[in-house]
C-alpha positions as CSV (number, residue, x, y, z in Angstrom):
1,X,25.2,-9.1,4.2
2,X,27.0,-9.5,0.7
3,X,27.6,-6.2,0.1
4,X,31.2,-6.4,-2.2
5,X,33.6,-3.9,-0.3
6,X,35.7,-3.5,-3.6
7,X,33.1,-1.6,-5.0
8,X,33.0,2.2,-4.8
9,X,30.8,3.7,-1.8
10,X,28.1,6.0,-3.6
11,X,27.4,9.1,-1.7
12,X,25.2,11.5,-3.9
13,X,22.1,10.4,-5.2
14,X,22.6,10.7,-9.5
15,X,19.5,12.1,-11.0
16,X,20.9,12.6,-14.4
17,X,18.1,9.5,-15.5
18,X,15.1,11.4,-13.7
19,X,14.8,15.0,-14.3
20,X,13.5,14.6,-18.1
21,X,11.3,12.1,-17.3
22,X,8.7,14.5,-15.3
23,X,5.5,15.1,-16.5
24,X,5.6,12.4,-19.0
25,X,3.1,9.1,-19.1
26,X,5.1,6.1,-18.3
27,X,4.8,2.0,-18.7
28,X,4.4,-0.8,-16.7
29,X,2.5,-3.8,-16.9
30,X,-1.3,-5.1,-16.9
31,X,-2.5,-8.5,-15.3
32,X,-4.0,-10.4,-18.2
33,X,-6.8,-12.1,-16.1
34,X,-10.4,-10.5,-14.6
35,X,-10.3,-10.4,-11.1
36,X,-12.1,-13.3,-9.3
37,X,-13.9,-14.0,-6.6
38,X,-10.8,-15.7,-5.3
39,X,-8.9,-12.8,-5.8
40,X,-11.4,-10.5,-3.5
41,X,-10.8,-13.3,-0.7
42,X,-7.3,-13.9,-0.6
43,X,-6.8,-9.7,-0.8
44,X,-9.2,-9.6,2.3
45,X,-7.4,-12.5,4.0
46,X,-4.3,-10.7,3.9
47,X,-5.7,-7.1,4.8
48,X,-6.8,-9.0,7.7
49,X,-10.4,-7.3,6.9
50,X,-13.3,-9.8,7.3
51,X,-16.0,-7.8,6.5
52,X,-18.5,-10.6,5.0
53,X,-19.2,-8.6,2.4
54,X,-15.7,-9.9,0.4
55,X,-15.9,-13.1,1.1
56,X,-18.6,-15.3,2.6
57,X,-21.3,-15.8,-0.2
58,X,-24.2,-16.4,1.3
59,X,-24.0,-13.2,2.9
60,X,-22.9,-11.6,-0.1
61,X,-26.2,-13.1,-2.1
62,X,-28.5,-11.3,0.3
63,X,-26.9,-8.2,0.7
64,X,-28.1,-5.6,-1.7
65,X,-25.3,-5.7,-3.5
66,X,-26.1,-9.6,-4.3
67,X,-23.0,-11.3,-4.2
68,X,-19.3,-10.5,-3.5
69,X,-18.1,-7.0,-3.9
70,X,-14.2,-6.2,-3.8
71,X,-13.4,-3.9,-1.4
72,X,-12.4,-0.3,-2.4
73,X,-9.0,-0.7,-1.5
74,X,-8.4,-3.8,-4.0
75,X,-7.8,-0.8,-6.9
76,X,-4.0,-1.4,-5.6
77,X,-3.9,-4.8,-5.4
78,X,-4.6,-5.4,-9.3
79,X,-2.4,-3.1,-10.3
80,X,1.4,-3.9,-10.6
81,X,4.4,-2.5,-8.7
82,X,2.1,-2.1,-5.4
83,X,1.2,1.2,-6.7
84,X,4.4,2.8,-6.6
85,X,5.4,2.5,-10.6
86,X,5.1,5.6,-11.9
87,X,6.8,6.9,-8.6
88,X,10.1,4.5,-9.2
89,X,11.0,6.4,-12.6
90,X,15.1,6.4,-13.5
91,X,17.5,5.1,-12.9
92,X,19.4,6.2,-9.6
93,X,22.6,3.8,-9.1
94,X,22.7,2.5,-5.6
95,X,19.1,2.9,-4.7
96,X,16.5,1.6,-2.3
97,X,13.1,2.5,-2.2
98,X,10.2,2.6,0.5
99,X,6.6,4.1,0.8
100,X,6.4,7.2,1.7
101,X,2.5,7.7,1.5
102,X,-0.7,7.5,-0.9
103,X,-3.2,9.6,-1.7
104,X,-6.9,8.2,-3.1
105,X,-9.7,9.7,-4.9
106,X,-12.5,6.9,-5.6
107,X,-16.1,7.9,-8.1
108,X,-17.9,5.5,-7.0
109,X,-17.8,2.6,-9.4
110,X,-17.7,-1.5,-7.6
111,X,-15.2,-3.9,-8.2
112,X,-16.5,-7.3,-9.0
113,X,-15.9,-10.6,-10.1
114,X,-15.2,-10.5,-14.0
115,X,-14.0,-7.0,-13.7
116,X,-11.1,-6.3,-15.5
117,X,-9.2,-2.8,-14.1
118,X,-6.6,-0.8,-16.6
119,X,-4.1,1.4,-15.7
120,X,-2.9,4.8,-17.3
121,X,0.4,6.1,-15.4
122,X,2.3,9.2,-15.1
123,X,5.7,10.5,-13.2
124,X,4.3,13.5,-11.6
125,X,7.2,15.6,-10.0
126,X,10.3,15.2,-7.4
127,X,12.0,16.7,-4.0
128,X,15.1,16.1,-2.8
129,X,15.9,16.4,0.7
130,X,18.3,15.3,3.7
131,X,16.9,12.9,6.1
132,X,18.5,11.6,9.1
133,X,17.6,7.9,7.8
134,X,19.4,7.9,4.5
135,X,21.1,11.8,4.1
136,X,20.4,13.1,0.5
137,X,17.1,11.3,0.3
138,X,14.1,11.5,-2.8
139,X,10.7,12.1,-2.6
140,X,9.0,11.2,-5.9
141,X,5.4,11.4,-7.0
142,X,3.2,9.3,-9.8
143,X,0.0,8.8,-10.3
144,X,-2.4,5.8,-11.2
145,X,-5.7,5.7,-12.8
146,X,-7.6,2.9,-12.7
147,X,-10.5,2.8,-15.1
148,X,-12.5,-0.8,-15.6
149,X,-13.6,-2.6,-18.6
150,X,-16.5,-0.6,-19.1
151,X,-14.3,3.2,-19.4
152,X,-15.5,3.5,-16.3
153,X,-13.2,5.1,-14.0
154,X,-13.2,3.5,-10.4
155,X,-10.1,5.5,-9.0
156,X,-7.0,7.9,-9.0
157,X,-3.5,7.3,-6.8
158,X,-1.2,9.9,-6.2
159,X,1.8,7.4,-4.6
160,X,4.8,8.8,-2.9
161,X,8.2,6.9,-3.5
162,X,11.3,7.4,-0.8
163,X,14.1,6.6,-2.7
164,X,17.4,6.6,-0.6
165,X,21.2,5.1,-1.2
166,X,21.5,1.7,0.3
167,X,24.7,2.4,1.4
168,X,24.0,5.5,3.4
169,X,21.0,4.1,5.4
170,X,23.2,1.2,6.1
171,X,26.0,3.3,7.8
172,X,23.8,5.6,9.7
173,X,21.7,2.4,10.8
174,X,18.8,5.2,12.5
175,X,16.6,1.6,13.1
176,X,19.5,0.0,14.3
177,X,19.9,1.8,17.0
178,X,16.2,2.6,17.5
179,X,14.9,-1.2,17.8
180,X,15.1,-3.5,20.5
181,X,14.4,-7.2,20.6
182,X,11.5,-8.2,18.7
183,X,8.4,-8.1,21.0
184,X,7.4,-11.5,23.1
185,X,4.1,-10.7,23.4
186,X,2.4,-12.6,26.8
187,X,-0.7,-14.4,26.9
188,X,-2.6,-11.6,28.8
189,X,-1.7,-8.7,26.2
190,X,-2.6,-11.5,23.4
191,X,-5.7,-11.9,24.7
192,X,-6.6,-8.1,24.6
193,X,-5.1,-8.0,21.2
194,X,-8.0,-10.5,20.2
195,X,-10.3,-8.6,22.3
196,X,-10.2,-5.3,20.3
197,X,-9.9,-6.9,17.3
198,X,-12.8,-9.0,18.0
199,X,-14.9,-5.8,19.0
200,X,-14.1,-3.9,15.7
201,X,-15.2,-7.0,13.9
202,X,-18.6,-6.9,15.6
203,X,-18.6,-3.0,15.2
204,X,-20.6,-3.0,11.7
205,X,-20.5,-6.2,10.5
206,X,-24.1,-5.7,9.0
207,X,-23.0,-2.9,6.9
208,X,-25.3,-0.5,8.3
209,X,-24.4,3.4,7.5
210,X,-24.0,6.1,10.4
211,X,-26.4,8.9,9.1
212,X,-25.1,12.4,7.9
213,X,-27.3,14.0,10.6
214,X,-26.7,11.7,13.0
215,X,-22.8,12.0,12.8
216,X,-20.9,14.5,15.1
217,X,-17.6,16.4,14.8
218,X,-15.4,14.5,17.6
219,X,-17.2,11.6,17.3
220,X,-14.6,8.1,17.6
221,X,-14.8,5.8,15.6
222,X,-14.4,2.2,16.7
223,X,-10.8,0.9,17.5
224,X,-9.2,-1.7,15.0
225,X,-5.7,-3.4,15.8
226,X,-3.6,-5.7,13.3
227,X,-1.5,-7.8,14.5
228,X,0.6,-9.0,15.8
229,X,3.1,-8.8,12.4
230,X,4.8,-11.7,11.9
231,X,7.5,-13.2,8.6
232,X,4.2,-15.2,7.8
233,X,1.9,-12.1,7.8
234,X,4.0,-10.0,5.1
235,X,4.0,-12.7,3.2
236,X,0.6,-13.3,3.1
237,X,0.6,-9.5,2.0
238,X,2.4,-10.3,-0.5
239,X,1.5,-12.8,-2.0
240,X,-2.1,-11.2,-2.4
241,X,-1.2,-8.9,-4.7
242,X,-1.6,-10.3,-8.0
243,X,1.2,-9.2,-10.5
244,X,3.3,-11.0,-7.6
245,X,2.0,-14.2,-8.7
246,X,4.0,-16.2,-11.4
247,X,2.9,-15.1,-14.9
248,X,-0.4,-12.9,-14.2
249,X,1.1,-9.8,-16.4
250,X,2.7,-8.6,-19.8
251,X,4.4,-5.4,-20.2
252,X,2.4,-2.3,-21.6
253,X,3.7,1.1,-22.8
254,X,1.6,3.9,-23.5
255,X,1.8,4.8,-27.3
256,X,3.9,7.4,-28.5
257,X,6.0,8.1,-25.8
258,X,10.0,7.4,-26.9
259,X,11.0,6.1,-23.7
260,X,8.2,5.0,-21.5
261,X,10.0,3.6,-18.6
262,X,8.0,-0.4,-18.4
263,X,10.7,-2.7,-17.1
264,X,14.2,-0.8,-16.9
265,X,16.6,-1.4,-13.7
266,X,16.0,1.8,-10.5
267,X,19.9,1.0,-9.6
268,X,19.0,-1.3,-7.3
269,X,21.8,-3.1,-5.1
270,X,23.3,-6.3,-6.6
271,X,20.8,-8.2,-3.7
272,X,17.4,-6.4,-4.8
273,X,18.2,-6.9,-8.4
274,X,15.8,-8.9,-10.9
275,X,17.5,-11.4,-12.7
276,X,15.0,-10.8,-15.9
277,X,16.6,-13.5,-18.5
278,X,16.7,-16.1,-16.0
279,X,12.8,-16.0,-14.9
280,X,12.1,-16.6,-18.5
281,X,12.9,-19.7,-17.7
282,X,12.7,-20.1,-13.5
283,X,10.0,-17.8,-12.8
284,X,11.1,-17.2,-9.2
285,X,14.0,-15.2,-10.4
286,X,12.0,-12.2,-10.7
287,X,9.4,-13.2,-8.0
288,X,10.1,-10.0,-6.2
289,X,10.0,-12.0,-2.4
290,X,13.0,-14.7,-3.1
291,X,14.7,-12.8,-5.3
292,X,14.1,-9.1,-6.1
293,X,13.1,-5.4,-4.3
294,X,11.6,-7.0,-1.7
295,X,13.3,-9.6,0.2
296,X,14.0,-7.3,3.1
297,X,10.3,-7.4,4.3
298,X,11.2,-11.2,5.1
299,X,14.6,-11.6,5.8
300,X,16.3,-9.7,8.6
301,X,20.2,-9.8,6.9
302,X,18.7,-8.3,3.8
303,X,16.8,-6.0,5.9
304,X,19.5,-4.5,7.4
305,X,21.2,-4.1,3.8
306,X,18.8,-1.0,2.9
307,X,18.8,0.3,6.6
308,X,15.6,-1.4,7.9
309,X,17.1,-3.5,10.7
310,X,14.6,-6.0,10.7
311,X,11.7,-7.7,8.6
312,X,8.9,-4.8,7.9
313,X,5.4,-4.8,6.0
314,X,4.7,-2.9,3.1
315,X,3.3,1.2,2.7
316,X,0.7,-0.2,0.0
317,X,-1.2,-2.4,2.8
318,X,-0.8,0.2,5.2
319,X,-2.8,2.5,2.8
320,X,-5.3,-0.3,2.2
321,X,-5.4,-1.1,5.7
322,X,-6.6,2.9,6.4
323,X,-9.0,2.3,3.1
324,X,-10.7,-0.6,4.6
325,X,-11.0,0.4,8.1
326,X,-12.8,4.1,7.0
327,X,-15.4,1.9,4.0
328,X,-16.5,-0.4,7.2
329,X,-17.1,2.4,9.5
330,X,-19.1,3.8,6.7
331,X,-21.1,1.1,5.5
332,X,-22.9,-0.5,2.6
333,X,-24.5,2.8,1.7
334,X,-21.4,5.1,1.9
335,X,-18.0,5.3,0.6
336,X,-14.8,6.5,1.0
337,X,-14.2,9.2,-1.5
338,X,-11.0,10.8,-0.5
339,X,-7.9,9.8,2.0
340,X,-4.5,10.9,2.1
341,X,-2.0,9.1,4.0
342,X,1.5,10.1,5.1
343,X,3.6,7.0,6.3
344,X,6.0,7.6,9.0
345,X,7.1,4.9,9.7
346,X,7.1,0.5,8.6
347,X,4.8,-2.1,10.7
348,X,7.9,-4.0,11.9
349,X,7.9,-7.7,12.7
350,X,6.7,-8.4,16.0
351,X,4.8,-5.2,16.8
352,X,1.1,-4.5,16.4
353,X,-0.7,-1.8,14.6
354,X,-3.7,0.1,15.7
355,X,-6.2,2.4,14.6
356,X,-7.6,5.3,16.4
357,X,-9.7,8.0,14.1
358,X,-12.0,11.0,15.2
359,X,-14.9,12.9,13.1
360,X,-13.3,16.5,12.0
361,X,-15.8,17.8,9.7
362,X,-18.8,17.7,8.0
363,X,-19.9,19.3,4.7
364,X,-23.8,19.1,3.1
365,X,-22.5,20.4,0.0
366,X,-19.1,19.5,-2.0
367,X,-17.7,19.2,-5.5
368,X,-18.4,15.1,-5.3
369,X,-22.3,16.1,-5.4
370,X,-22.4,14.4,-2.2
371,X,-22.2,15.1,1.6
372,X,-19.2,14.4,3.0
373,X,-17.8,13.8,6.6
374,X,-13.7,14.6,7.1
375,X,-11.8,11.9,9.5
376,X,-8.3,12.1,10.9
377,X,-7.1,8.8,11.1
378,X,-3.5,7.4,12.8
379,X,-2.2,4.4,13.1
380,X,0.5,3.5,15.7
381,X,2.2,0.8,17.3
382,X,1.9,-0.8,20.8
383,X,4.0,2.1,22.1
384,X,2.6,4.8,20.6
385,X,5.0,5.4,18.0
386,X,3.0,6.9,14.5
387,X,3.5,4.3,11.5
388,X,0.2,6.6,9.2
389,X,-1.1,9.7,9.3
390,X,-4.7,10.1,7.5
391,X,-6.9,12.5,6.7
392,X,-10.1,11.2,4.4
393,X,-13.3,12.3,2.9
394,X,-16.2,9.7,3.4
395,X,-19.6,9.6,1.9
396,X,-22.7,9.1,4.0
397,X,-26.0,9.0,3.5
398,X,-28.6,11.8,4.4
């Protein structure tokens, strides 16, 4: 660690930079290019989701939607900041943050190739509150829309920021204590590993949609695993999403707004920090993974800087992860309309994450116009531990 001892220890989180920004629309930035058919594969490749729908063509062609479709989830994956931008408003000296959850509403209109999504962003509200992680810890809300280059809108995110002092996580070191070695998984439990993975593939790769009727409350869905997470997996995560990718975006404000929040420092610690002026010239200086908010998801030391012990994946995958699984249960001819996820906890390296999700409801008529079954999703590790907790809406057919 290269934490400078000379400094002084911060012990109360300073909000004096986030209080007057609530309610108000807030900046960012928008990816320049349409997404691509290259795009939907290399998000699928790393959301480890290979329905053929996203990225073998020939299937694509003679499916009814004739040719590649992006996954629902993808919404997150061109935007910038993983989501979590107008959650990360203000600056709060000292600071860290993580994912603390997502909410999704979707209406219904495809992503394809040549789509172009466009954001409109706002800091919704904050909690503060003591957590045995990090002490006096926030809990900030913004949300996303996502409209494409038609005015059509395609989807609203309600994302949840946990923003903590470095300093204090590091000292009570809860994951420190918690972990053990990383995993050594044996041949045997790789082997099942493949097994249920395998299985879930096979589950509906035709795209065929369970019928409203047909559907029962308790009914289980089919079980998915991911993993196991490795250095090379999160940074295949990563890498997928786009405004990570040298040179993809330009910095947008929304008009009339004094002080719109687009590229202003959080407080991170000296190690997180961009280094802005320099990637003007060396790009990598802002890259985000060598140098920037996120080098703890690939580097042990650093993880252990903001109180995460070891490398750890990242809450936006973990929400598309929940996204995808539900859309391939429900098939070509349904959609996931709602899901709110809670994350308890990071997918650390070495462990594997699987999915295990019930029927909870069903409703004929709603306010989307369309019947609608209610799932409770969870996804945990090989010991049981909860990393998600999801509740979702899906649309089936009658």
């Amino acid at each position: 660690m290269t934490t400078d001892p000379s400094e002084p220890e911060i012990t109360e989180l300073d909000l004096s930079d986030v209080e007057h920004r609530v309610g108000k629309p807030v900046g960012g930035a928008q990816l320049w290019e349409p997404c691509s058919a290259s795009d939907i594969r290399r998000w699928v490749m790393a959301m480890d989701y290979p329905n053929p729908l996203h990225w073998n063509e020939k299937f694509a062609r003679e499916s009814e939607f004739g040719g590649i479709v992006a996954p629902q989830s993808i919404a997150v994956g061109l935007d910038y900041g993983h989501g979590a931008q107008p959650a990360c408003v203000g600056h709060i000296p000292g600071s860290h943050l993580i994912f603390g959850g997502e909410e999704w509403w979707f209406y219904g209109a495809r992503v394809r190739p040549g789509d172009k999504l466009y954001q409109e962003r706002r800091f919704h509200d904050y909690k503060v509150a003591e957590t045995k992680f990090a002490g006096p810890t926030m809990f900030s809300r913004g949300d996303t829309t996502h409209t494409n280059q038609h005015g059509h809108l395609v989807a609203k995110e309600r994302s949840t920021a946990i923003r903590y002092l470095s300093a204090e996580a590091r000292k009570r070191g809860m994951y420190e204590n918690r972990l053990g070695e990383i995993k050594r998984w044996t041949q045997a439990e790789l082997d099942e590993v493949a097994k249920v993975r395998h299985d879930w593939i096979l589950s509906n790769r035709a795209g065929v949609s369970p019928r409203f009727d047909e559907v029962e409350v308790g009914d289980r869905l089919p079980r998915r695993v991911i993993g196991p997470h490795s250095i090379a997996t999160f940074t295949t995560e990563y890498r997928a999403f786009l405004f990570n990718i040298w040179g993809t975006f330009g910095w947008v404000a929304p008009e009339g707004v004094e002080d719109p929040w687009i590229n202003q420092d959080p407080g991170w610690g000296a190690d997180f920090a961009f280094d802005e002026e320099g990637a003007e010239i060396d790009p990598r200086k802002r890259d985000g993974l060598y140098v920037g908010p996120s080098r703890g998801h690939i580097d042990a030391d650093r993880a252990s800087e903001v109180g995460m012990a070891r490398a750890y994946g990242y809450g936006a995958t973990m929400g598309a992860w929940c996204t995808d699984y539900l859309a391939y249960w429900a098939g070509n001819d349904g959609m996931v309309r709602h899901s709110k996820a809670d994350f308890r906890g990071p997918a650390f390296e070495g462990d594997a994450t699987y999915f295990d999700a019930e029927v909870s409801g069903k409703e004929r008529e709603t306010a989307w116009g369309v019947p609608l079954v209610q799932v409770e999703l969870r996804l945990t590790d090989q010991q049981g531990g909860v990393l998600v907790s999801c509740t979702a809406e899906i649309e089936l057919p009658l």
